[in-house]
C-alpha positions in Angstrom: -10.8 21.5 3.5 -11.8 18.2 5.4 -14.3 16.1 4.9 -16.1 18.3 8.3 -15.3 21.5 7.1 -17.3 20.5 4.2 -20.0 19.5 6.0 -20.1 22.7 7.6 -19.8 24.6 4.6 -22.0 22.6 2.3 -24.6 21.6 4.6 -24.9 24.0 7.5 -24.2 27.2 5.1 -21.3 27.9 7.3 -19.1 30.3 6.0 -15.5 28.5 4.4 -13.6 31.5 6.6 -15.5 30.2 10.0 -15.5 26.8 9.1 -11.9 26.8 8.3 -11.0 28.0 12.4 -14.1 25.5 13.9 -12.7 22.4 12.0 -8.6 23.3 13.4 -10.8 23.5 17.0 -12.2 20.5 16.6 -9.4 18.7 15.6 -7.5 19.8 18.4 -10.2 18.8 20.8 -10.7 15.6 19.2 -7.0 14.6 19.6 -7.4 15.8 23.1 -9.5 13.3 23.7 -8.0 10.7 21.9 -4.4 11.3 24.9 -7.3 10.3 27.2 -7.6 7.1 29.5 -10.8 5.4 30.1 -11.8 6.7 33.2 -11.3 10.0 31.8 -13.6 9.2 29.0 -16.1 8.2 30.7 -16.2 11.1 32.8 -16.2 13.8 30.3 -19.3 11.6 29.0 -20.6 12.1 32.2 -20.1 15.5 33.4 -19.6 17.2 29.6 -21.6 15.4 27.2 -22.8 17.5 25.0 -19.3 18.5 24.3 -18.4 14.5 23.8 -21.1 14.7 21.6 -19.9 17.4 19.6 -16.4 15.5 19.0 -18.5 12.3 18.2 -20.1 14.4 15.8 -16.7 15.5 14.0 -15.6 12.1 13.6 -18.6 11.0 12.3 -17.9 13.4 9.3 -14.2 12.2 9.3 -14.5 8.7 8.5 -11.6 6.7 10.7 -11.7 8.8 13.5 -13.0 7.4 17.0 -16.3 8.9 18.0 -15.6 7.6 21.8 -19.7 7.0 22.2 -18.2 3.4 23.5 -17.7 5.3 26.3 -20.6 6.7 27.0 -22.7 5.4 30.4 
């Protein structure tokens, strides 16, 4: 379990089972972002940003991981 499906589990009362799937989705998403340029970036920011927000909220609970709020406008 990573450090965010811990947070899911131990904060949020999230089930380990539903945590377990949420955390593999957010990693993939977060490395989706991480193959983006900076105009992409800054677009999803832009036109998606409460899903931004949600992978800046993963890597927040995954210390070393980039929370792309730099490219928030």
């Amino acid at each position: 379990m990573n450090a965010y499906e811990n947070h899911l589990v131990k904060s949020l009362g999230m089930a380990s089972t539903r945590a377990s799937s949420l955390g593999d989705a957010m990693d993939k998403l977060h490395a989706s972002m991480g193959a983006m340029d900076s105009w992409h970036l800054k677009t999803m920011w832009q036109q998606m940003p409460g899903l931004m927000e949600a992978v800046a909220q993963y890597a927040d609970q995954n210390p070393g991981l980039n929370n792309y709020r730099s490219w928030r406008a």
